[in-house]
C-alpha positions as CSV (number, residue, x, y, z in Angstrom):
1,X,15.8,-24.9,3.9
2,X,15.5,-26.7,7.3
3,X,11.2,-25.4,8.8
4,X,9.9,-27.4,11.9
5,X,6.7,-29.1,11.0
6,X,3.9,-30.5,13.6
7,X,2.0,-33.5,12.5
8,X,-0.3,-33.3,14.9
9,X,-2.0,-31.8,18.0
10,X,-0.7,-32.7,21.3
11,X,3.0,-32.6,22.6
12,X,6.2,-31.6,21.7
13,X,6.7,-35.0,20.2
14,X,4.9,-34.3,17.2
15,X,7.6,-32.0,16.0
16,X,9.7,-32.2,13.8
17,X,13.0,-30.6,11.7
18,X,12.7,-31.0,8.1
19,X,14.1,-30.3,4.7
20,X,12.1,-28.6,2.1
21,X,12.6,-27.1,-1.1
22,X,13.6,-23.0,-0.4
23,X,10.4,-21.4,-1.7
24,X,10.1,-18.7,-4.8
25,X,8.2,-15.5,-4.9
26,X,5.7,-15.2,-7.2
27,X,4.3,-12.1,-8.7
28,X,4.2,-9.2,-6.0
29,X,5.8,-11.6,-3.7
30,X,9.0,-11.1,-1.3
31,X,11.0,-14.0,0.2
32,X,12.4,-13.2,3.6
33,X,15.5,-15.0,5.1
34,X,14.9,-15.3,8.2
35,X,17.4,-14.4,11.5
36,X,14.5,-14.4,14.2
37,X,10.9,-15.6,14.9
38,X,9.2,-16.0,17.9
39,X,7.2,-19.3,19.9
40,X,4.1,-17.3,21.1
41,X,1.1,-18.3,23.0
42,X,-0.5,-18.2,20.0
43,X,1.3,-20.9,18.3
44,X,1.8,-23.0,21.8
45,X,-2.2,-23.2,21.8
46,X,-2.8,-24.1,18.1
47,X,-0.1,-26.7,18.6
48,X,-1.1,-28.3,21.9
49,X,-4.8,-27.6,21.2
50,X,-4.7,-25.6,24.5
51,X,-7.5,-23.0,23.4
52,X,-10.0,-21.5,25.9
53,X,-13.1,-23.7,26.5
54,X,-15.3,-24.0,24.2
55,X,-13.4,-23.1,21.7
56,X,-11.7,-26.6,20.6
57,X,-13.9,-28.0,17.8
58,X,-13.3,-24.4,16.1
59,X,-9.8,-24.4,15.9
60,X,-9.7,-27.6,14.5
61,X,-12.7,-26.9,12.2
62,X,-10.3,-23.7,11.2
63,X,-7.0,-25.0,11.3
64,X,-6.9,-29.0,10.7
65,X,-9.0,-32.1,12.1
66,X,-6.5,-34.0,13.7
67,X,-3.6,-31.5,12.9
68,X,-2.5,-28.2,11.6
69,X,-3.2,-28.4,7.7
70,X,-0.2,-25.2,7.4
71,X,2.4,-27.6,9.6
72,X,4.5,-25.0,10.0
73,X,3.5,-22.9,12.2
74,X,5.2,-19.3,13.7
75,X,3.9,-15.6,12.9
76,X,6.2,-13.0,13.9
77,X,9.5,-12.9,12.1
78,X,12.3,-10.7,11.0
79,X,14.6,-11.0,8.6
80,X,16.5,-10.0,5.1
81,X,15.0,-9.9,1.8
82,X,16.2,-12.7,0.0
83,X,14.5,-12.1,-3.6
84,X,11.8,-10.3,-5.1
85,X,8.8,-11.4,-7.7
86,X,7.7,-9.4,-10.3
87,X,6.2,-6.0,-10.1
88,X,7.6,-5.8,-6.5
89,X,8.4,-2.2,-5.4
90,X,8.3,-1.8,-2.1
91,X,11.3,-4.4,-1.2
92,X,14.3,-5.2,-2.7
93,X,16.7,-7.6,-1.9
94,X,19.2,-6.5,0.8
95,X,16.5,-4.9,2.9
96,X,16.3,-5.8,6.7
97,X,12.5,-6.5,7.2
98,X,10.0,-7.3,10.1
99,X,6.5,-8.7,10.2
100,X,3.7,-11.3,10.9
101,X,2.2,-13.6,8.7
102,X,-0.5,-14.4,10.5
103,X,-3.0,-17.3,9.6
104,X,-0.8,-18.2,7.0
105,X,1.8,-19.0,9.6
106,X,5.1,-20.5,8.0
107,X,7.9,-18.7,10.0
108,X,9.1,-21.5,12.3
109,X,11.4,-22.0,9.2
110,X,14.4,-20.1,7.5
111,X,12.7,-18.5,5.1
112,X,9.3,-17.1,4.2
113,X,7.9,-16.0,1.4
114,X,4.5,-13.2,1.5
115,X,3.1,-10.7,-0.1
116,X,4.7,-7.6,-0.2
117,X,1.7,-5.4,0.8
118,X,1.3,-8.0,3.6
119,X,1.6,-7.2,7.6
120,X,5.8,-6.4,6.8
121,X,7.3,-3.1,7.1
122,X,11.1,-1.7,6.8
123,X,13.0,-2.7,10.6
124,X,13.9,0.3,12.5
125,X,17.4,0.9,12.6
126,X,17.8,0.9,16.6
127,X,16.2,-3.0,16.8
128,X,18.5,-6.0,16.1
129,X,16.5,-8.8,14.4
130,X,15.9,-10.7,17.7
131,X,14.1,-7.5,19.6
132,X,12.0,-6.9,16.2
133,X,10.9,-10.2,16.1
134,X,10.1,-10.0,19.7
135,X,7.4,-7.4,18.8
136,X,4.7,-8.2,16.2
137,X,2.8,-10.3,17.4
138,X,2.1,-8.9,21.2
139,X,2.4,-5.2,19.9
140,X,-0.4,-6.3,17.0
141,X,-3.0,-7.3,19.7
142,X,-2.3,-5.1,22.1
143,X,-2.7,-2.2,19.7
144,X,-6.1,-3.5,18.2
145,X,-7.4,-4.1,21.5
146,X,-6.8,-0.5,23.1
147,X,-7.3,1.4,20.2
148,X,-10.4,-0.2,18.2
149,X,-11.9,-2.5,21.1
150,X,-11.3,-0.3,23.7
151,X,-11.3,3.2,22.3
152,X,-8.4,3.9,24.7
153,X,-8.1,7.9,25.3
154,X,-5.4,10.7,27.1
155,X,-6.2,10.4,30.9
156,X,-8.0,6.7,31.2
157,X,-7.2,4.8,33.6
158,X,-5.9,1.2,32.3
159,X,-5.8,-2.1,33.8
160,X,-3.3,-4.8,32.2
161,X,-4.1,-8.1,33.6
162,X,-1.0,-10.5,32.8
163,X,1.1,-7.2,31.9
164,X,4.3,-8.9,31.6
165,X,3.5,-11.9,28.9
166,X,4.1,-10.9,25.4
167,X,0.7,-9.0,24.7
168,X,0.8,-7.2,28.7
169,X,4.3,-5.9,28.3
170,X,3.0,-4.3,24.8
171,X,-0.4,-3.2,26.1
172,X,1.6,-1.2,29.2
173,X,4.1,0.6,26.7
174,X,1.3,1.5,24.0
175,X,-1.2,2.7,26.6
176,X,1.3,5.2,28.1
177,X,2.0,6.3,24.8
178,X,-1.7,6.7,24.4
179,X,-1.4,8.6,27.6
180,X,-2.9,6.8,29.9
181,X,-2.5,5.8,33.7
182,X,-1.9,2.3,33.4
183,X,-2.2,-0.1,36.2
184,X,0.0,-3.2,35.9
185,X,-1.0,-6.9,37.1
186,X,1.5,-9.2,37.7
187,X,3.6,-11.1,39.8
188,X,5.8,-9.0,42.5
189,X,9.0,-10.5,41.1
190,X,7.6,-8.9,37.6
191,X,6.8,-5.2,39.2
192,X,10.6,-3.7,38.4
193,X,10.0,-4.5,34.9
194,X,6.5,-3.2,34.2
195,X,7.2,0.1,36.1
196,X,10.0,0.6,33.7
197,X,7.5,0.0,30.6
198,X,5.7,3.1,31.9
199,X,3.1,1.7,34.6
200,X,2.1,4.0,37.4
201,X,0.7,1.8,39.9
202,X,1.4,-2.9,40.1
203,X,-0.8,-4.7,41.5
204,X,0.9,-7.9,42.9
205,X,-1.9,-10.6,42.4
206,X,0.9,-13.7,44.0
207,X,0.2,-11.4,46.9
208,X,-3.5,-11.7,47.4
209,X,-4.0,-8.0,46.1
210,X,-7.2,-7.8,44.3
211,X,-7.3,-5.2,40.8
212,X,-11.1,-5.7,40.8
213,X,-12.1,-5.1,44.6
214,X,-12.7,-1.2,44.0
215,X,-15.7,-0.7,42.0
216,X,-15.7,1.9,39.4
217,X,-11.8,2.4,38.7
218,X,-10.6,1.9,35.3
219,X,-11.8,3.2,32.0
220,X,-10.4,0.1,30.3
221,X,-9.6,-3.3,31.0
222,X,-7.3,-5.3,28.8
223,X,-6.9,-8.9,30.3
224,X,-4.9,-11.7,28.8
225,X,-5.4,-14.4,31.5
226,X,-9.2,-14.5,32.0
227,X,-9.0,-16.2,35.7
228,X,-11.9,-13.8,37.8
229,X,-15.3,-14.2,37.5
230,X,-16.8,-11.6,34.3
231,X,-19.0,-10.0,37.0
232,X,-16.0,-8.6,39.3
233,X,-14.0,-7.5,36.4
234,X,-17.1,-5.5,34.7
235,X,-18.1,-3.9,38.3
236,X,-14.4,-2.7,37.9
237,X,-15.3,-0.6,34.8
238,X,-16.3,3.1,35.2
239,X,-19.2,4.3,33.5
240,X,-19.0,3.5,29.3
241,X,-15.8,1.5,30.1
242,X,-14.2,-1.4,28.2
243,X,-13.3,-5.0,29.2
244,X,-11.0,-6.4,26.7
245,X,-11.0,-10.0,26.7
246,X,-7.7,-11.2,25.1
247,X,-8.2,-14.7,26.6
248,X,-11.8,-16.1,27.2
249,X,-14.0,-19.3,26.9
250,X,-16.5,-19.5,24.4
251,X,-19.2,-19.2,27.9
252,X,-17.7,-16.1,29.1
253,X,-17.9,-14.7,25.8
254,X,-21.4,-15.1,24.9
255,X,-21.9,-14.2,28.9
256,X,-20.1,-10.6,27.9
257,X,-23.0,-9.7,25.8
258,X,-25.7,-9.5,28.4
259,X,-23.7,-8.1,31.5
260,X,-22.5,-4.6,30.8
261,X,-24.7,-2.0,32.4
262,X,-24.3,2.1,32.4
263,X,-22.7,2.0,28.9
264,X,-19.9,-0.8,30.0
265,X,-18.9,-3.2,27.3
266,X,-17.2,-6.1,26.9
267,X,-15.0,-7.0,23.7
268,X,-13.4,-10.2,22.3
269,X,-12.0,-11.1,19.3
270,X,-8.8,-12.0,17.2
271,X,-6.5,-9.2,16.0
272,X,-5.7,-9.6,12.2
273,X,-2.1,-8.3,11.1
274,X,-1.7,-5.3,8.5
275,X,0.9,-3.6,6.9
276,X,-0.7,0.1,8.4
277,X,-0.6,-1.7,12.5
278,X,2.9,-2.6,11.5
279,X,3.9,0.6,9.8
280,X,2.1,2.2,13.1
281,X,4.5,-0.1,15.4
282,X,7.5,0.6,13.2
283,X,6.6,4.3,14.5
284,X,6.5,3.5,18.1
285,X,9.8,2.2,17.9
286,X,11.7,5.0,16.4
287,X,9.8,7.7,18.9
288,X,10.7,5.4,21.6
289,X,7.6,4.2,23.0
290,X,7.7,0.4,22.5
291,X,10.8,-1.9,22.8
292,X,11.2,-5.7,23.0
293,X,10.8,-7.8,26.3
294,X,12.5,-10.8,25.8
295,X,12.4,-13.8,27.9
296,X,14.6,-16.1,26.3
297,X,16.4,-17.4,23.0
298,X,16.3,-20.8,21.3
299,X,17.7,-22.4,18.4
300,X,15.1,-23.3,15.8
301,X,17.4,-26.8,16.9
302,X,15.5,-26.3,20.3
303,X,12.2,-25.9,19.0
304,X,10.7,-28.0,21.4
305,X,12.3,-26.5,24.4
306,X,11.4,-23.1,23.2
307,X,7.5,-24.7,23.4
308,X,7.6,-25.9,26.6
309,X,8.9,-22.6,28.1
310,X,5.5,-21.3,26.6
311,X,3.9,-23.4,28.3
312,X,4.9,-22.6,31.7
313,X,2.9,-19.4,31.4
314,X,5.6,-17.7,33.0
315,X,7.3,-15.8,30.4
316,X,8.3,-12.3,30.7
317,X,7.7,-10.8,27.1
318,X,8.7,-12.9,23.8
319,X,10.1,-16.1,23.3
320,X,12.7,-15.7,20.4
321,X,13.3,-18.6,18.0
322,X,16.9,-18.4,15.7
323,X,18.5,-20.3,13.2
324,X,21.4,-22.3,13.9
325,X,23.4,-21.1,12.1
326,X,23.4,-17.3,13.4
């Protein structure tokens, strides 16, 4: 099978298309052929080393010295079952799939092989491969962070700062399913689009409008670009609200811990895949709630121009990676 390995942190130039052996299930395994994957921020930071301040000596400390020990990187995929190992019931060959791997990585590649009780659930008939692959990885955080960080509840009010990346565009959908008012930041050219993912009120920030100049409004505050000062955003909260900090330095994090006053809290962290958050998104989708934003398609042949688009910070939802050969 052809899988796009990087050798080492930096550029684009350190990619590269290989061939390696197609990998076999083991015992309670599935392999997954793969018709979509994503490039997400995720993977653009690991491979560039672009991580919040702070934060560097960690992720090579975690993933790799000088480069990514797992070379291949990628998370979010969907696919077909390709074979099954032994004792494997939920899966059988045949059946159209969607998931994450998550710090195991692997999916910039054809195939994938994981455990079956792993973050993969049955695809919803009413995705094709490329929207479900579009979905994991943005759906995953944003549904940790609201739910368990930020205790998200009928009625809040909700502030989505970057709502139209991969993680805002999931954030708006699953926080009007959650029923609340969500406020949308963004660029004005990205307004149209987040008011059709449910939000009630944009907030144009290329336009010098401020989200945090009102003291007091939101309940909850999920941001994935981390730009104002913590103080502004946490004078935002109401009383007992919530700043989720999708994207922070390691300053502002351990800053987060002595600045929330009148029950206000901020909250960090990585969100870990599981089969029950994927089951749970699998739901969303079939209700209608949550559907893919995608911003563009690549070949897995255009792996490097499918990074650099990343890297403009510009994207509106997913960046979708495909074989060639589809």
């Amino acid at each position: 099978m052809r899988a796009v390995i990087c050798r080492a942190y930096g550029g684009t130039e350190h990619l590269e298309i290989v061939e390696r052996a197609l990998p076999e299930p083991g015992p309670g395994e599935i392999r997954v052929g793969l018709c979509a994957g994503t490039v997400s921020a995720g993977d653009w930071r690991i491979r560039s080393l672009s991580v919040p301040p702070g934060y560097g000596l960690m992720l090579r400390a975690a993933f790799g010295w000088t480069g990514p020990r797992q070379p291949v990187l990628g998370t979010a995929f969907s696919g077909v079952v390709e074979a099954v190992g032994q004792d494997v019931t939920r899966f059988g060959p045949g059946d159209e799939v969607f998931g994450s791997t998550g710090m195991k990585m692997g999916a910039h590649a054809e195939a994938v092989v994981l455990p079956e009780g792993g973050a993969v659930v049955h695809k919803p008939h009413v995705l094709i491969h490329s929207q479900a692959a579009a979905l994991p990885f943005g759906a995953t955080t944003a549904l940790q962070f609201l739910r368990d960080r930020g205790r998200l509840k009928p009625k809040h009010r909700l502030c989505v700062v970057g709502a139209s990346g991969a993680v805002g565009t999931a954030a708006v959908q699953i926080g009007r399913a959650m029923g609340a008012h969500v406020t949308a930041v963004c660029s004005a050219a990205n307004a149209d689009l987040v008011r059709d993912l449910g939000a009630r009120e944009v907030i144009a920030h290329d336009e010098g409008e401020d989200p945090f100049a009102e003291e007091n409004r939101f309940d909850v505050i999920l941001d994935t670009v981390g730009q104002a000062p913590l103080k502004r955003r946490m004078r935002a909260l109401r009383r007992r609200g919530r700043l989720l900090l999708v994207y922070a330095g390691l300053g502002t994090g351990i800053a987060s811990c002595f600045v929330g006053r009148g029950g206000r809290r901020a909250r960090g962290g990585v969100a870990n895949e599981s089969r029950a958050d994927m089951e749970e998104i699998a739901r969303l989708i079939e209700a209608g709630d949550l559907r893919a934003v995608i911003d563009s398609r690549y070949r897995l042949s255009q792996i490097a121009q499918a990074y650099d688009r990343v890297a403009t910070g510009r994207k509106r939802g997913a960046v979708v990676l495909l074989p060639d050969d589809i």
